[in-house]
TIVOZA-107458 format. One line per field, with one value per residue (C-alpha): residue in one letter; residue number from 1; x, y, z. Coordinates in steps of 0.02 Angstrom, whole numbers, plus 50000, padded with zeros to 5 digits. Each point is the difference from the previous one (the first is absolute). Last residue first. Example, Ala and Ser with C-alpha at 12.3 -4.5 7.8 and 13.67 -1.06 7.14 Angstrom:
2
code = S, A
pos = 2, 1
c1 = 50684, 49931
c2 = 49947, 49828
c3 = 50357, 50033
This chain:
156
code = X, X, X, X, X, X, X, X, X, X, X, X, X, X, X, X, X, X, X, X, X, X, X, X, X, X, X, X, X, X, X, X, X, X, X, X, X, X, X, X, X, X, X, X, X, X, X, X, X, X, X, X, X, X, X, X, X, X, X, X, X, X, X, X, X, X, X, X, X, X, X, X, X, X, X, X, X, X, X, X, X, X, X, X, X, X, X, X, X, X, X, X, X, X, X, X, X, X, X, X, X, X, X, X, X, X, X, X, X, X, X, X, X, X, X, X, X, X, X, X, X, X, X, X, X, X, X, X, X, X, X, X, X, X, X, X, X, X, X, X, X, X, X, X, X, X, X, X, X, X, X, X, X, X, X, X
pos = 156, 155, 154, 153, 152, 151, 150, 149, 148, 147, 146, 145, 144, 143, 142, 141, 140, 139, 138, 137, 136, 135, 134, 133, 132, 131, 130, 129, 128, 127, 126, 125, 124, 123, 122, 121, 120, 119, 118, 117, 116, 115, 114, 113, 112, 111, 110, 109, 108, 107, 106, 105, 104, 103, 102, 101, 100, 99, 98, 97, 96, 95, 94, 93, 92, 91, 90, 89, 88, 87, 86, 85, 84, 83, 82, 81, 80, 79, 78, 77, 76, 75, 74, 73, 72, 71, 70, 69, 68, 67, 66, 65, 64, 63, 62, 61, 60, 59, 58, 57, 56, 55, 54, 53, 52, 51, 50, 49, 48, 47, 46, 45, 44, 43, 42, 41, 40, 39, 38, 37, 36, 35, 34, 33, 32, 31, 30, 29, 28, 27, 26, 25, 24, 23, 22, 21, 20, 19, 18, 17, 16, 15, 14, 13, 12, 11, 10, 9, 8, 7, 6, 5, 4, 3, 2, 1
c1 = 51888, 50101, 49932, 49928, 49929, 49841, 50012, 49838, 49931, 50048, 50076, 49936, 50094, 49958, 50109, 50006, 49922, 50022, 50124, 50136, 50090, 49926, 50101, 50146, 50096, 50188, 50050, 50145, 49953, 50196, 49935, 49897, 49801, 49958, 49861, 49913, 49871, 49845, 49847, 49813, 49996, 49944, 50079, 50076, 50144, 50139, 50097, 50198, 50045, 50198, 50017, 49832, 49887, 49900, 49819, 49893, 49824, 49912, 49821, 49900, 50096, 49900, 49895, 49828, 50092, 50152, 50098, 50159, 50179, 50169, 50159, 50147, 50155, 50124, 50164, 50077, 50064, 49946, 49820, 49853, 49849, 49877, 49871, 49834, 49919, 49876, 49917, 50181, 49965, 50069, 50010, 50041, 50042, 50088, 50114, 50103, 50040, 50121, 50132, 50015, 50154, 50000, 49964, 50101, 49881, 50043, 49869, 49946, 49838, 49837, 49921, 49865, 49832, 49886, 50132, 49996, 50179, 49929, 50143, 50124, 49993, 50148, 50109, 50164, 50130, 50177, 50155, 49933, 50059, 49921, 49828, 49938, 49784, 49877, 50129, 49982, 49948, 50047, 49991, 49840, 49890, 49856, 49856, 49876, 49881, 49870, 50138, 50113, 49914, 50004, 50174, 50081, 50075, 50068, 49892, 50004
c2 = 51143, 49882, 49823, 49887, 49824, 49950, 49815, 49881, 49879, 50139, 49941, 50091, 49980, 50046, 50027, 50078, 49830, 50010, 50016, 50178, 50091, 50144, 50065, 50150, 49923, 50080, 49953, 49949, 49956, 50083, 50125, 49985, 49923, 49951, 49907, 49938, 49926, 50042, 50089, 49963, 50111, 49932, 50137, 50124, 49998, 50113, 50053, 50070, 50136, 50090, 49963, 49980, 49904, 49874, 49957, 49857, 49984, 49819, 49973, 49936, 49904, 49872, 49990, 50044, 50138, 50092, 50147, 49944, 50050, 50006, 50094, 49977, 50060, 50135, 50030, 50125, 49832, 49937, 49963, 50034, 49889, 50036, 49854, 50015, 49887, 49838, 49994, 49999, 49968, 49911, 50008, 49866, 49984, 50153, 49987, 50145, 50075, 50076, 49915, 49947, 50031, 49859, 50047, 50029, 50029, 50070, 49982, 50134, 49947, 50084, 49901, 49853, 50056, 50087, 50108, 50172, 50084, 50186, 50090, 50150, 50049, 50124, 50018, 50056, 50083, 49979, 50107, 50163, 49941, 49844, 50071, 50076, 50000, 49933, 49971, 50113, 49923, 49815, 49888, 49892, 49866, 49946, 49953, 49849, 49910, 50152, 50150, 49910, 50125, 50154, 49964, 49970, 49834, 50024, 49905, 49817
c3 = 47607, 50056, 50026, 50128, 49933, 50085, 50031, 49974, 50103, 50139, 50183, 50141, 50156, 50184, 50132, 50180, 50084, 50199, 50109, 49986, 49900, 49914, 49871, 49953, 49843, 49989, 49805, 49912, 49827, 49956, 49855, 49867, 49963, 50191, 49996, 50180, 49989, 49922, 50090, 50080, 50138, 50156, 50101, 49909, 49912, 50061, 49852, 49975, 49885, 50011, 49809, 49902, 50011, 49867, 49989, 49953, 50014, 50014, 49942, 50167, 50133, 50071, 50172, 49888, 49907, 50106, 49926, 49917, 50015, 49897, 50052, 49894, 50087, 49964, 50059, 50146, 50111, 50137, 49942, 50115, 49979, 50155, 50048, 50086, 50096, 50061, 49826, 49904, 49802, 49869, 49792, 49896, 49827, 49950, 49830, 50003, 49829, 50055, 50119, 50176, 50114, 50119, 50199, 50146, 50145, 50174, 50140, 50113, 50090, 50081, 50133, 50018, 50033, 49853, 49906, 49914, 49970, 49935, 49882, 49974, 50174, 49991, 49829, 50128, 49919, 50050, 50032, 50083, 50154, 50011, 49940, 49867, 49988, 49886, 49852, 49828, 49857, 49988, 50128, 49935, 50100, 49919, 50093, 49976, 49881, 49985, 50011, 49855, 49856, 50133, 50045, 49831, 49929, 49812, 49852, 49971
């Protein structure tokens, strides 16, 4: 597990960060806007907001399946300033290849890429709340890939 960066996350998706210095101020001076921090791609349907709470996981993290969303992409953003375990694979044969694993930092959220193979969603501290941004809509958005063997996810 080693700490997410743009260029490293680039081929599964697009990290979005707020630190450094916001795009523009707005609101008065009183808020900074972090413009177009990420590309929602979706064949039909239309882009969702749906809430998540999810159970804080611990290290090591046993990952056994990984899934994937052919029709869309899907944003993670937590609602709190915690960090989140991040794990993603490129594709081999309609499979996910050797899994990475990555960590953010506070004020990171992701936008995977569609049909990326990646784990769900692990919030290591924090609430687990999370606003998920996804394509809803007909059709099959979901494939799983469940290993014979589980990788186990440790710090490094």
């Amino acid at each position: 597990m080693e700490p997410i960066t743009a260029e490293v996350f680039a081929p599964f998706g697009d990290l979005m960060d707020c630190s450094g210095d916001p795009d523009k101020i707005i609101n008065q001076g009183l808020c900074g806007r972090f413009h177009d921090r990420a590309v929602l791609d979706f064949d039909g349907g239309r882009a969702g907001i749906s809430l998540f709470q999810a159970k804080l996981r611990e290290l090591p993290y046993k990952l056994d399946m990984m899934e994937r969303h052919p029709l869309g992409s899907q944003a993670f953003i937590p609602m709190s300033m915690e960090a989140f375990l991040v794990i993603v694979a490129q594709d081999t044969g309609n499979r996910p290849g050797e899994p990475s694993a990555f960590v953010t930092q506070p004020g990171q959220a992701i936008n995977f890429h569609k049909n990326t193979w990646h784990g769900v969603l692990t919030p290591i501290a924090g609430s687990g709340l999370f606003a998920v941004v996804d394509r809803i809509g007909a059709g099959e958005n979901l494939e799983e890939h469940w290993f014979d063997t589980a990788y186990e996810v440790v710090e490094n």
